[in-house]
C-alpha positions as CSV (number, residue, x, y, z in Angstrom):
1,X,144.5,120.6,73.8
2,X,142.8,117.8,76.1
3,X,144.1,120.1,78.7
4,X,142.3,122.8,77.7
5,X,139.8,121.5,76.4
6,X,138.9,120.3,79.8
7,X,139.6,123.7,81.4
8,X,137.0,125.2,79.2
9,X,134.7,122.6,80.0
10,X,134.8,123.1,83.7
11,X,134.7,127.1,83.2
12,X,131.5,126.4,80.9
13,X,130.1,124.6,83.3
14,X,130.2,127.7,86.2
15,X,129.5,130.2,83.7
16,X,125.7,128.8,82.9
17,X,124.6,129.3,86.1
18,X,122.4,132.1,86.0
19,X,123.2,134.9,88.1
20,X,120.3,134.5,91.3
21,X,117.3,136.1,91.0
22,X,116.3,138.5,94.1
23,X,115.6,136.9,97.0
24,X,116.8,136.8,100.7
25,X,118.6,133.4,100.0
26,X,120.8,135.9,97.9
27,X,122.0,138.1,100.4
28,X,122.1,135.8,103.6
29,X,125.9,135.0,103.6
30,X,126.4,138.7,104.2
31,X,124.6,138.2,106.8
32,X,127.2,136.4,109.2
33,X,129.5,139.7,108.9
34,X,129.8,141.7,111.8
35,X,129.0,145.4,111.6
36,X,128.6,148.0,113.3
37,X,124.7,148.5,115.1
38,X,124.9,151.9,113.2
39,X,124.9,152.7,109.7
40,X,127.4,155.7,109.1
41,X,126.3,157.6,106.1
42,X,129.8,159.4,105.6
43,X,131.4,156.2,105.8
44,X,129.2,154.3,103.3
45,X,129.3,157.0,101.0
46,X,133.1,157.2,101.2
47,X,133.5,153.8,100.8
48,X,131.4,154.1,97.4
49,X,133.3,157.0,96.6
50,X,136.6,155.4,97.1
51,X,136.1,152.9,95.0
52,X,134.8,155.0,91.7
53,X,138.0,156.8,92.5
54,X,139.8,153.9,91.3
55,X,137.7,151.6,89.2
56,X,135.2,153.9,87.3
57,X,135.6,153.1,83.8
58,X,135.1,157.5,82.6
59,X,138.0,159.1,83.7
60,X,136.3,162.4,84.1
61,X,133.7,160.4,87.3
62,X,136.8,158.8,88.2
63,X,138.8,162.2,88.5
64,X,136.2,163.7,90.5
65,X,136.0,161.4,92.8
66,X,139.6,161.7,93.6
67,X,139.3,165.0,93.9
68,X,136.2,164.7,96.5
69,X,137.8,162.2,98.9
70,X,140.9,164.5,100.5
71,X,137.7,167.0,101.1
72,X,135.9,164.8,103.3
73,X,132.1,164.3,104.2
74,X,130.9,167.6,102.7
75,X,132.8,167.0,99.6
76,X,131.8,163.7,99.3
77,X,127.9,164.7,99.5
78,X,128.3,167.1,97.0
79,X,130.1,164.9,94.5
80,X,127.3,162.5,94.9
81,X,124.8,165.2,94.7
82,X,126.0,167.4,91.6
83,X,129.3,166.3,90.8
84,X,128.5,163.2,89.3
85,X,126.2,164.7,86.9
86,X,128.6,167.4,85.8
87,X,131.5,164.5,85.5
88,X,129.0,162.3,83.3
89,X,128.6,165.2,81.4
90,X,132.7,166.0,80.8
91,X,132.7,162.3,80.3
92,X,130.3,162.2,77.5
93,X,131.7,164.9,75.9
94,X,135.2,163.5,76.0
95,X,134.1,160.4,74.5
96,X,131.9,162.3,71.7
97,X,135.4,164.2,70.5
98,X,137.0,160.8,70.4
99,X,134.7,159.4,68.7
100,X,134.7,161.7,66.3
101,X,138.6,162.1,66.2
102,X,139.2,157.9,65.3
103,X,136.1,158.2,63.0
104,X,137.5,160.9,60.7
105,X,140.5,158.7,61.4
106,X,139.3,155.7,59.6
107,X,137.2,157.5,57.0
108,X,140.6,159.2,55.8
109,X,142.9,155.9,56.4
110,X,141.5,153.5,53.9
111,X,142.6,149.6,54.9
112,X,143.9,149.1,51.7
113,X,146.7,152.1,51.9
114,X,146.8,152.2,56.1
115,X,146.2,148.8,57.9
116,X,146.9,149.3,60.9
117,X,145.5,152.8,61.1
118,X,142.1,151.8,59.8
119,X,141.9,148.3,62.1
120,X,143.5,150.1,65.3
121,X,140.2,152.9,64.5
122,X,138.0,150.1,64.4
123,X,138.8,148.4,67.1
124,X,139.1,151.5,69.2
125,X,135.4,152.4,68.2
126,X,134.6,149.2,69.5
127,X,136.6,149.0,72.7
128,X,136.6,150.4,76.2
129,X,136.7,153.8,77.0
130,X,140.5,153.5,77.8
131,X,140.8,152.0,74.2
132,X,139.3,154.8,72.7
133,X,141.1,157.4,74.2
134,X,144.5,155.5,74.0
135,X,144.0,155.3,70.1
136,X,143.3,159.3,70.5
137,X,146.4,160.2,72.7
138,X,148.6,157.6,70.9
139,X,148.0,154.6,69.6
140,X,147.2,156.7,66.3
141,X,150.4,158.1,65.8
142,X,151.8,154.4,66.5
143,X,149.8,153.0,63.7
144,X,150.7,155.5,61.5
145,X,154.3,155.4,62.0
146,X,154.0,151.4,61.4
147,X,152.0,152.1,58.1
148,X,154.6,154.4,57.0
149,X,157.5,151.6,57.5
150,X,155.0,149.8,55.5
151,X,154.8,146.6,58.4
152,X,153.0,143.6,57.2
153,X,149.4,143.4,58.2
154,X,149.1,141.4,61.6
155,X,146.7,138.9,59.3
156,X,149.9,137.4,58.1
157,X,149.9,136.3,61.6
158,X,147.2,133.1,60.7
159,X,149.4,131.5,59.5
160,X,149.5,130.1,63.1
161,X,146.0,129.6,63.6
162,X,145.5,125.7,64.9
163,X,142.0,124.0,64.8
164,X,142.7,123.4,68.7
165,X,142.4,127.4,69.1
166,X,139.6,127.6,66.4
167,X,137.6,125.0,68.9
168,X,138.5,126.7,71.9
169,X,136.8,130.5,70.6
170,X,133.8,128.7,69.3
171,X,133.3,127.7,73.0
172,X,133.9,130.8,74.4
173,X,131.8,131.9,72.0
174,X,128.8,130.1,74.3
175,X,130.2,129.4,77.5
176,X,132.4,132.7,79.0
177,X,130.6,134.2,81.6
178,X,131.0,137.3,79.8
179,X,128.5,138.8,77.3
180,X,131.3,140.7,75.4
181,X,133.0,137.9,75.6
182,X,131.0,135.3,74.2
183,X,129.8,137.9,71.6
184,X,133.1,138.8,70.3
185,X,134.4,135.2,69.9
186,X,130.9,134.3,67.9
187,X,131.9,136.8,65.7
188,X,135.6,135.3,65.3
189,X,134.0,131.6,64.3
190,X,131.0,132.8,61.9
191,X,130.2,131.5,58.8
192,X,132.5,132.9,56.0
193,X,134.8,134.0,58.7
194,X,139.0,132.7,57.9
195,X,141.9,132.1,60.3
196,X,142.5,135.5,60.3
197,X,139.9,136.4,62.3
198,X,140.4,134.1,65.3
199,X,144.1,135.3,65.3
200,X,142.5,138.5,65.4
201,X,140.3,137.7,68.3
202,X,143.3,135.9,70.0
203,X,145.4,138.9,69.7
204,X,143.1,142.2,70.3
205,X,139.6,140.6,70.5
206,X,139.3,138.8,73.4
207,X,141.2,141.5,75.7
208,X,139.0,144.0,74.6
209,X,135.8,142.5,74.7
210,X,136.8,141.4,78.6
211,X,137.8,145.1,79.0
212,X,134.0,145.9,77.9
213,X,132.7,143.1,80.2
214,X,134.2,145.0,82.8
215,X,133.4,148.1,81.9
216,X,129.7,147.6,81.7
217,X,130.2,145.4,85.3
218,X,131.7,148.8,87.5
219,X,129.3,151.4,85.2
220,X,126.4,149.9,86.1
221,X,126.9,149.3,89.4
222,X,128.2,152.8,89.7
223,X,125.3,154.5,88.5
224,X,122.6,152.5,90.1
225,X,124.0,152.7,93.4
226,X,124.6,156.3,93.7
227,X,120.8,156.6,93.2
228,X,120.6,154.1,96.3
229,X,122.9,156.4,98.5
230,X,121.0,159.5,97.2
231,X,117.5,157.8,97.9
232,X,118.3,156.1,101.4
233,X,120.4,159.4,102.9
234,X,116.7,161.1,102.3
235,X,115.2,158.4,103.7
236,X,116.9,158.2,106.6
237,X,116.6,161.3,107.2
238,X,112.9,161.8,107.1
239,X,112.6,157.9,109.2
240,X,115.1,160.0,111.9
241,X,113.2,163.6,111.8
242,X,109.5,161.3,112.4
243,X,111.0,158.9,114.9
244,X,112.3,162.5,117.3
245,X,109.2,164.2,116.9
246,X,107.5,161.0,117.9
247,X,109.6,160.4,121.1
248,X,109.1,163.6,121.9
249,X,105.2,163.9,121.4
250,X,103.2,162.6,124.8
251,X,99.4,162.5,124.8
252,X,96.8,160.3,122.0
253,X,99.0,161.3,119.3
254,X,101.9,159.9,120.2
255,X,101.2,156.4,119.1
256,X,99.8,157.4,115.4
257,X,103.1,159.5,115.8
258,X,105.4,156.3,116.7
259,X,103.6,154.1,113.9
260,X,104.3,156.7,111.1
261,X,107.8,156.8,112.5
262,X,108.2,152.5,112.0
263,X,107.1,153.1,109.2
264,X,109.6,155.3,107.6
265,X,112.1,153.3,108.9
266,X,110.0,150.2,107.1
267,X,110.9,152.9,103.8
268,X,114.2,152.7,104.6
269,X,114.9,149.0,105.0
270,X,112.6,148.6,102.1
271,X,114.9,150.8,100.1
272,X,118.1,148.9,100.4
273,X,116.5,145.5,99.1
274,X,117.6,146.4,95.2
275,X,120.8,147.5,96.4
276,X,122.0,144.5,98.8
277,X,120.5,142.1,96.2
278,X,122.5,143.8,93.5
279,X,126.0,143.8,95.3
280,X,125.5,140.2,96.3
281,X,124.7,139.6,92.4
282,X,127.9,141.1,91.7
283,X,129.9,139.2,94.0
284,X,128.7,136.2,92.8
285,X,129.3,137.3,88.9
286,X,133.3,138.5,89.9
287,X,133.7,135.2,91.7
288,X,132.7,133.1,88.5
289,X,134.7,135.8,85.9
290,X,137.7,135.1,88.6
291,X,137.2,131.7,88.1
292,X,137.1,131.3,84.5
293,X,139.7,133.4,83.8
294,X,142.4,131.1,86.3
295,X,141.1,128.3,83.9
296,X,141.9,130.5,80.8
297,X,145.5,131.0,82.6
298,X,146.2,127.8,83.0
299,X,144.8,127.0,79.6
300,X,147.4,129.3,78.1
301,X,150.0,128.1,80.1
302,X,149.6,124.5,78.4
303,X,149.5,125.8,75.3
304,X,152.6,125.8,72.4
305,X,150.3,127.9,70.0
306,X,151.8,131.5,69.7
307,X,148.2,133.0,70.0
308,X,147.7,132.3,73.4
309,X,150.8,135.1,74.0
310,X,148.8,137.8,74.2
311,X,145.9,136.5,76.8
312,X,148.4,134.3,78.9
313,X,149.9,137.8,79.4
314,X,146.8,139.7,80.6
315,X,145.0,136.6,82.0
316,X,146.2,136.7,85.8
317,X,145.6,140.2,85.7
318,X,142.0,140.0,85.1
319,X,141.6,137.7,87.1
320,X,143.0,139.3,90.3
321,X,140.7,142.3,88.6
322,X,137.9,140.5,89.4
323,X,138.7,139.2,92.4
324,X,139.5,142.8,94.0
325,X,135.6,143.1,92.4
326,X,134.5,140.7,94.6
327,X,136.1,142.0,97.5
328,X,134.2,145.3,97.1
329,X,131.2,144.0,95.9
330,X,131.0,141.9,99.9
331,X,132.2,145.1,101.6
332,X,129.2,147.2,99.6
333,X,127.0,144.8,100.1
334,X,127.8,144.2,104.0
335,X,127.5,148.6,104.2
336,X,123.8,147.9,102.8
337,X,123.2,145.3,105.2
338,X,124.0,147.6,108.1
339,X,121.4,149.7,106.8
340,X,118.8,147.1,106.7
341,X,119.5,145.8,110.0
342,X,119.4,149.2,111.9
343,X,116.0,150.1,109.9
344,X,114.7,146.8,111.0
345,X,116.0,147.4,114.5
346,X,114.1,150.9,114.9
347,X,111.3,149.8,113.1
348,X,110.8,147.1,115.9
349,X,111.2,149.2,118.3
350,X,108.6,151.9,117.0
351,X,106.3,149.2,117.5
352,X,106.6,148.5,121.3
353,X,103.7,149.5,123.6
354,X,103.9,152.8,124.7
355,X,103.6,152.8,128.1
Protein backbone atom coordinates (compact mmCIF):
# COMPACT_ATOMS: atom_id res chain seq x y z
CA UNK A 1 0.00 0.00 0.00
CA UNK A 2 3.09 2.53 0.73
CA UNK A 3 3.43 2.15 -2.93
CA UNK A 4 0.36 3.47 -3.59
CA UNK A 5 -0.18 5.33 -1.19
CA UNK A 6 2.58 7.44 -2.46
CA UNK A 7 1.27 7.28 -6.04
CA UNK A 8 -1.85 8.91 -4.94
CA UNK A 9 -0.05 11.36 -3.18
CA UNK A 10 1.92 12.56 -6.05
CA UNK A 11 -1.31 12.43 -8.37
CA UNK A 12 -3.08 14.58 -5.51
CA UNK A 13 -0.63 16.82 -5.59
CA UNK A 14 -1.10 17.67 -9.73
CA UNK A 15 -4.59 17.36 -9.57
CA UNK A 16 -5.14 20.62 -7.10
CA UNK A 17 -3.77 22.86 -9.37
CA UNK A 18 -6.43 24.77 -10.70
CA UNK A 19 -6.92 24.78 -14.19
CA UNK A 20 -5.40 28.57 -15.37
CA UNK A 21 -7.52 31.29 -15.54
CA UNK A 22 -7.58 33.31 -19.04
CA UNK A 23 -4.79 35.04 -19.75
CA UNK A 24 -2.01 35.25 -22.50
CA UNK A 25 0.51 33.38 -20.16
CA UNK A 26 -2.09 30.51 -20.97
CA UNK A 27 -1.82 30.25 -24.46
CA UNK A 28 1.92 31.41 -25.13
CA UNK A 29 3.54 27.85 -25.58
CA UNK A 30 1.28 27.53 -28.67
CA UNK A 31 2.84 30.21 -29.64
CA UNK A 32 6.34 28.70 -30.68
CA UNK A 33 4.33 26.39 -33.33
CA UNK A 34 4.79 27.09 -36.71
CA UNK A 35 1.74 27.63 -38.93
CA UNK A 36 0.84 28.59 -41.82
CA UNK A 37 0.58 32.88 -42.41
CA UNK A 38 -3.08 31.91 -43.45
CA UNK A 39 -5.82 30.62 -41.54
CA UNK A 40 -7.71 28.08 -43.84
CA UNK A 41 -11.33 27.91 -42.87
CA UNK A 42 -12.02 24.52 -44.64
CA UNK A 43 -9.13 23.14 -42.90
CA UNK A 44 -9.92 24.31 -39.38
CA UNK A 45 -13.34 23.34 -39.68
CA UNK A 46 -12.39 19.87 -40.91
CA UNK A 47 -9.97 19.44 -38.40
CA UNK A 48 -12.88 20.08 -35.81
CA UNK A 49 -15.05 17.95 -37.72
CA UNK A 50 -12.68 15.10 -37.78
CA UNK A 51 -12.32 14.86 -34.48
CA UNK A 52 -16.26 14.83 -33.33
CA UNK A 53 -16.24 12.11 -35.98
CA UNK A 54 -14.40 10.06 -33.58
CA UNK A 55 -14.60 11.27 -30.00
CA UNK A 56 -18.16 12.93 -29.63
CA UNK A 57 -19.70 11.23 -26.85
CA UNK A 58 -23.75 11.19 -28.88
CA UNK A 59 -23.46 8.90 -31.48
CA UNK A 60 -26.11 10.56 -33.53
CA UNK A 61 -23.32 14.13 -33.75
CA UNK A 62 -20.80 11.65 -34.04
CA UNK A 63 -22.45 9.78 -37.08
CA UNK A 64 -23.05 12.92 -38.80
CA UNK A 65 -19.92 14.05 -38.73
CA UNK A 66 -18.72 10.89 -40.43
CA UNK A 67 -20.99 11.22 -42.85
CA UNK A 68 -19.99 15.10 -43.56
CA UNK A 69 -16.20 14.52 -43.97
CA UNK A 70 -16.08 12.20 -47.40
CA UNK A 71 -18.37 15.30 -48.70
CA UNK A 72 -15.85 17.87 -48.26
CA UNK A 73 -15.90 21.76 -47.58
CA UNK A 74 -19.53 22.26 -48.46
CA UNK A 75 -20.56 19.28 -46.40
CA UNK A 76 -18.61 20.18 -43.67
CA UNK A 77 -20.23 23.90 -43.52
CA UNK A 78 -23.43 22.62 -43.57
CA UNK A 79 -23.01 20.04 -40.84
CA UNK A 80 -21.70 22.78 -38.74
CA UNK A 81 -24.45 25.07 -39.88
CA UNK A 82 -27.71 22.78 -39.55
CA UNK A 83 -26.53 19.45 -39.09
CA UNK A 84 -25.38 19.69 -35.69
CA UNK A 85 -28.65 20.95 -34.46
CA UNK A 86 -30.74 18.21 -36.20
CA UNK A 87 -27.98 15.46 -34.75
CA UNK A 88 -28.40 17.10 -31.12
CA UNK A 89 -31.83 16.73 -31.66
CA UNK A 90 -31.80 12.62 -32.85
CA UNK A 91 -29.30 12.49 -30.00
CA UNK A 92 -31.70 13.73 -27.34
CA UNK A 93 -34.35 11.75 -28.51
CA UNK A 94 -32.33 8.56 -28.52
CA UNK A 95 -31.25 9.16 -25.07
CA UNK A 96 -35.05 10.16 -23.89
CA UNK A 97 -36.18 6.42 -25.25
CA UNK A 98 -33.35 4.92 -23.27
CA UNK A 99 -34.09 6.52 -20.56
CA UNK A 100 -37.24 5.58 -20.46
CA UNK A 101 -36.59 1.92 -21.64
CA UNK A 102 -33.92 1.16 -18.35
CA UNK A 103 -36.41 3.11 -16.18
CA UNK A 104 -39.44 0.99 -16.84
CA UNK A 105 -36.69 -1.55 -16.55
CA UNK A 106 -35.89 -1.01 -12.96
CA UNK A 107 -39.37 -0.03 -11.86
CA UNK A 108 -40.50 -3.73 -13.09
CA UNK A 109 -37.11 -5.54 -11.78
CA UNK A 110 -37.25 -5.11 -8.13
CA UNK A 111 -33.55 -5.69 -6.43
CA UNK A 112 -34.87 -8.01 -4.14
CA UNK A 113 -36.18 -10.60 -7.12
CA UNK A 114 -33.60 -9.14 -10.12
CA UNK A 115 -30.09 -7.91 -8.82
CA UNK A 116 -28.40 -7.49 -11.44
CA UNK A 117 -31.15 -6.18 -13.57
CA UNK A 118 -32.18 -3.43 -11.15
CA UNK A 119 -28.18 -2.40 -10.26
CA UNK A 120 -27.09 -2.77 -14.11
CA UNK A 121 -30.51 0.02 -14.64
CA UNK A 122 -29.14 2.09 -12.07
CA UNK A 123 -25.99 2.28 -13.00
CA UNK A 124 -26.86 2.76 -16.60
CA UNK A 125 -29.05 5.80 -15.67
CA UNK A 126 -26.12 7.10 -14.13
CA UNK A 127 -23.40 6.42 -16.68
CA UNK A 128 -22.31 7.62 -20.02
CA UNK A 129 -24.23 7.75 -22.94
CA UNK A 130 -22.44 4.51 -24.19
CA UNK A 131 -23.61 2.95 -20.77
CA UNK A 132 -26.98 3.76 -21.32
CA UNK A 133 -27.43 2.56 -24.57
CA UNK A 134 -25.29 -0.67 -24.01
CA UNK A 135 -27.73 -1.58 -21.09
CA UNK A 136 -30.57 -0.89 -23.93
CA UNK A 137 -29.08 -2.97 -26.78
CA UNK A 138 -27.71 -5.56 -24.36
CA UNK A 139 -26.50 -5.43 -21.24
CA UNK A 140 -30.27 -5.91 -20.20
CA UNK A 141 -30.80 -9.18 -21.69
CA UNK A 142 -27.34 -10.15 -19.93
CA UNK A 143 -28.59 -9.23 -16.60
CA UNK A 144 -31.53 -10.94 -17.04
CA UNK A 145 -30.18 -14.12 -18.17
CA UNK A 146 -27.76 -13.94 -14.91
CA UNK A 147 -30.89 -13.36 -12.67
CA UNK A 148 -32.60 -16.22 -14.17
CA UNK A 149 -29.46 -18.67 -13.31
CA UNK A 150 -30.07 -17.06 -10.08
CA UNK A 151 -25.97 -15.70 -9.83
CA UNK A 152 -24.98 -14.42 -6.49
CA UNK A 153 -25.14 -10.69 -6.08
CA UNK A 154 -21.58 -9.08 -7.01
CA UNK A 155 -21.84 -7.64 -3.11
CA UNK A 156 -20.66 -11.09 -2.09
CA UNK A 157 -17.67 -9.75 -3.74
CA UNK A 158 -16.59 -7.49 -0.25
CA UNK A 159 -15.62 -9.94 1.14
CA UNK A 160 -12.32 -8.73 -0.49
CA UNK A 161 -12.56 -5.29 0.51
CA UNK A 162 -9.08 -4.28 2.37
CA UNK A 163 -8.80 -0.96 4.47
CA UNK A 164 -5.67 -0.19 2.03
CA UNK A 165 -8.41 0.11 -0.94
CA UNK A 166 -11.04 1.76 1.50
CA UNK A 167 -8.03 4.55 2.10
CA UNK A 168 -7.22 4.82 -1.33
CA UNK A 169 -11.25 5.85 -2.62
CA UNK A 170 -11.50 8.18 0.24
CA UNK A 171 -8.58 10.00 -1.43
CA UNK A 172 -9.78 9.96 -4.73
CA UNK A 173 -12.66 10.93 -3.29
CA UNK A 174 -10.66 14.61 -2.83
CA UNK A 175 -7.83 14.54 -4.95
CA UNK A 176 -8.70 12.97 -8.82
CA UNK A 177 -8.61 15.52 -11.19
CA UNK A 178 -11.87 14.47 -12.13
CA UNK A 179 -15.21 15.86 -10.79
CA UNK A 180 -17.04 12.52 -11.52
CA UNK A 181 -14.41 11.02 -10.13
CA UNK A 182 -14.01 12.42 -6.93
CA UNK A 183 -17.83 12.61 -6.64
CA UNK A 184 -18.42 8.99 -7.12
CA UNK A 185 -15.77 7.72 -4.74
CA UNK A 186 -17.22 10.21 -1.90
CA UNK A 187 -20.19 8.45 -2.34
CA UNK A 188 -18.43 4.86 -1.99
CA UNK A 189 -16.69 6.13 1.61
CA UNK A 190 -19.90 8.02 3.19
CA UNK A 191 -21.07 7.64 6.41
CA UNK A 192 -23.34 4.48 6.77
CA UNK A 193 -21.87 3.29 3.64
CA UNK A 194 -20.31 -0.88 4.01
CA UNK A 195 -17.59 -2.71 2.02
CA UNK A 196 -19.90 -3.31 -0.45
CA UNK A 197 -19.94 -0.17 -1.73
CA UNK A 198 -16.21 0.45 -2.39
CA UNK A 199 -16.16 -2.96 -4.11
CA UNK A 200 -18.87 -1.52 -6.00
CA UNK A 201 -16.98 1.58 -6.82
CA UNK A 202 -13.84 -0.50 -7.59
CA UNK A 203 -15.64 -2.70 -9.97
CA UNK A 204 -18.27 -0.41 -12.00
CA UNK A 205 -17.94 3.00 -10.17
CA UNK A 206 -14.83 4.31 -10.80
CA UNK A 207 -14.85 3.31 -14.76
CA UNK A 208 -17.94 4.96 -15.19
CA UNK A 209 -17.61 7.98 -13.40
CA UNK A 210 -14.09 8.53 -15.54
CA UNK A 211 -16.31 7.69 -18.61
CA UNK A 212 -18.58 10.75 -17.50
CA UNK A 213 -15.43 12.88 -16.84
CA UNK A 214 -14.71 12.36 -20.24
CA UNK A 215 -17.82 12.72 -21.53
CA UNK A 216 -18.54 16.10 -20.21
CA UNK A 217 -14.50 16.96 -21.21
CA UNK A 218 -15.25 16.38 -25.48
CA UNK A 219 -19.17 17.67 -25.07
CA UNK A 220 -18.28 20.75 -23.91
CA UNK A 221 -15.62 21.49 -25.84
CA UNK A 222 -17.64 20.33 -28.79
CA UNK A 223 -20.42 22.50 -28.37
CA UNK A 224 -18.67 25.70 -27.46
CA UNK A 225 -16.32 25.54 -30.23
CA UNK A 226 -18.65 25.07 -32.97
CA UNK A 227 -20.18 28.40 -31.97
CA UNK A 228 -16.49 29.76 -32.28
CA UNK A 229 -16.15 28.38 -35.94
CA UNK A 230 -19.68 29.58 -36.72
CA UNK A 231 -18.95 33.16 -35.13
CA UNK A 232 -15.32 33.68 -36.60
CA UNK A 233 -16.19 32.28 -40.40
CA UNK A 234 -18.83 35.37 -40.21
CA UNK A 235 -16.31 37.43 -38.95
CA UNK A 236 -13.94 36.91 -41.23
CA UNK A 237 -15.85 37.29 -43.67
CA UNK A 238 -17.30 40.71 -43.00
CA UNK A 239 -13.18 41.88 -41.73
CA UNK A 240 -12.30 40.40 -45.65
CA UNK A 241 -15.55 42.12 -47.55
CA UNK A 242 -14.47 45.77 -45.46
CA UNK A 243 -10.73 45.36 -45.89
CA UNK A 244 -11.46 44.97 -50.30
CA UNK A 245 -13.80 47.70 -50.48
CA UNK A 246 -11.24 49.64 -48.51
CA UNK A 247 -8.29 48.83 -50.83
CA UNK A 248 -10.25 49.62 -53.44
CA UNK A 249 -11.79 53.05 -52.31
CA UNK A 250 -9.18 56.16 -53.20
CA UNK A 251 -10.13 59.74 -52.21
CA UNK A 252 -10.94 61.12 -48.12
CA UNK A 253 -12.89 58.12 -47.49
CA UNK A 254 -10.46 55.79 -47.86
CA UNK A 255 -8.81 56.08 -44.59
CA UNK A 256 -12.23 56.01 -42.37
CA UNK A 257 -12.67 53.04 -44.87
CA UNK A 258 -9.14 51.31 -43.92
CA UNK A 259 -9.77 51.97 -40.07
CA UNK A 260 -13.25 50.30 -40.06
CA UNK A 261 -11.54 47.55 -41.98
CA UNK A 262 -8.61 47.06 -38.85
CA UNK A 263 -11.16 47.05 -37.03
CA UNK A 264 -13.08 44.09 -38.06
CA UNK A 265 -10.16 42.32 -38.26
CA UNK A 266 -9.56 43.69 -34.35
CA UNK A 267 -13.38 41.56 -34.17
CA UNK A 268 -11.86 38.77 -35.45
CA UNK A 269 -8.71 38.36 -33.28
CA UNK A 270 -10.90 39.45 -30.46
CA UNK A 271 -13.11 36.54 -31.19
CA UNK A 272 -10.70 33.64 -30.90
CA UNK A 273 -9.48 34.81 -27.33
CA UNK A 274 -12.31 32.34 -25.47
CA UNK A 275 -11.50 29.78 -27.83
CA UNK A 276 -7.55 29.60 -27.77
CA UNK A 277 -7.75 30.03 -24.00
CA UNK A 278 -10.19 27.17 -23.80
CA UNK A 279 -8.18 24.59 -25.96
CA UNK A 280 -5.04 25.49 -23.97
CA UNK A 281 -7.21 24.83 -20.75
CA UNK A 282 -8.01 21.56 -22.10
CA UNK A 283 -4.53 20.59 -22.87
CA UNK A 284 -3.48 21.32 -19.65
CA UNK A 285 -6.61 19.37 -17.96
CA UNK A 286 -5.72 15.94 -20.44
CA UNK A 287 -2.13 16.23 -19.50
CA UNK A 288 -2.92 16.09 -15.64
CA UNK A 289 -5.94 13.21 -16.24
CA UNK A 290 -2.96 11.45 -18.35
CA UNK A 291 -0.88 11.77 -15.55
CA UNK A 292 -2.95 10.62 -12.80
CA UNK A 293 -4.26 7.80 -14.39
CA UNK A 294 -0.25 6.32 -15.15
CA UNK A 295 -0.04 6.69 -11.33
CA UNK A 296 -3.45 4.72 -10.92
CA UNK A 297 -1.70 2.07 -13.40
CA UNK A 298 1.07 1.57 -11.61
CA UNK A 299 -0.87 1.69 -8.47
CA UNK A 300 -2.79 -1.33 -9.63
CA UNK A 301 -0.03 -2.98 -10.84
CA UNK A 302 1.46 -3.16 -7.09
CA UNK A 303 -1.50 -4.22 -5.87
CA UNK A 304 -2.45 -8.11 -4.64
CA UNK A 305 -6.15 -6.90 -3.85
CA UNK A 306 -8.59 -8.53 -6.47
CA UNK A 307 -10.46 -5.05 -6.76
CA UNK A 308 -7.94 -3.40 -8.55
CA UNK A 309 -8.74 -6.06 -11.60
CA UNK A 310 -11.11 -4.23 -13.14
CA UNK A 311 -9.33 -0.53 -13.25
CA UNK A 312 -5.68 -2.06 -13.84
CA UNK A 313 -7.57 -3.34 -16.98
CA UNK A 314 -8.99 -0.02 -18.35
CA UNK A 315 -6.28 2.23 -16.70
CA UNK A 316 -3.67 2.42 -19.67
CA UNK A 317 -6.45 2.91 -21.85
CA UNK A 318 -7.62 6.09 -20.35
CA UNK A 319 -4.74 7.22 -20.05
CA UNK A 320 -3.54 6.97 -23.65
CA UNK A 321 -7.48 8.49 -24.02
CA UNK A 322 -6.32 11.40 -22.58
CA UNK A 323 -3.31 11.76 -23.98
CA UNK A 324 -4.67 11.51 -27.73
CA UNK A 325 -7.00 14.61 -25.89
CA UNK A 326 -4.14 16.46 -25.48
CA UNK A 327 -2.78 15.97 -28.72
CA UNK A 328 -5.95 17.58 -30.26
CA UNK A 329 -6.55 19.97 -27.75
CA UNK A 330 -2.56 21.65 -29.01
CA UNK A 331 -3.49 21.09 -32.64
CA UNK A 332 -7.06 23.09 -32.04
CA UNK A 333 -5.62 25.40 -30.11
CA UNK A 334 -2.52 26.05 -32.59
CA UNK A 335 -5.67 26.33 -35.64
CA UNK A 336 -6.94 29.30 -33.31
CA UNK A 337 -3.67 30.79 -33.01
CA UNK A 338 -3.30 31.03 -36.78
CA UNK A 339 -6.40 32.97 -36.69
CA UNK A 340 -5.25 35.37 -34.17
CA UNK A 341 -2.02 35.99 -35.74
CA UNK A 342 -3.36 36.63 -39.31
CA UNK A 343 -6.12 39.10 -37.72
CA UNK A 344 -3.37 40.71 -35.86
CA UNK A 345 -1.27 40.81 -39.00
CA UNK A 346 -4.07 42.58 -41.17
CA UNK A 347 -5.08 44.64 -38.51
CA UNK A 348 -1.59 46.15 -38.46
CA UNK A 349 -1.45 46.66 -41.63
CA UNK A 350 -4.91 48.49 -41.97
CA UNK A 351 -3.21 50.85 -39.80
CA UNK A 352 -0.23 52.03 -41.99
CA UNK A 353 -0.29 55.55 -43.63
CA UNK A 354 -1.96 55.67 -46.62
CA UNK A 355 0.10 57.17 -48.89
Amino acid sequence: MRTRAAALALAATMSVVAVPAASWAAVSPIASITAADEWDPAEADRLFVQWLSVNEPRLAVRSAARSALPGGPAAIAAFLATGWDAAISRAEQTRTRNVDFTTRMINTHPAQFYPRVNAAGRRALAGTEAELADFVAKGYAKALELDRKDIDDDNDQAEAIRQDDRNYVTLLSTEDPGDQVRAWAARAVAPGTTDADVVEFFRYGWVSASGLDMQTYRTRLADEDRRWHLKSRELVLAAQKAEHDARETAGEAKKQMMEAAARAWGLVGAQTGPARVAWADAEQVALRQAETWLLVSQAAASSTSTNWLTIAASSQNARADWLAEQENAAAQAASWMTLYRQAMAAEAALLEPVE
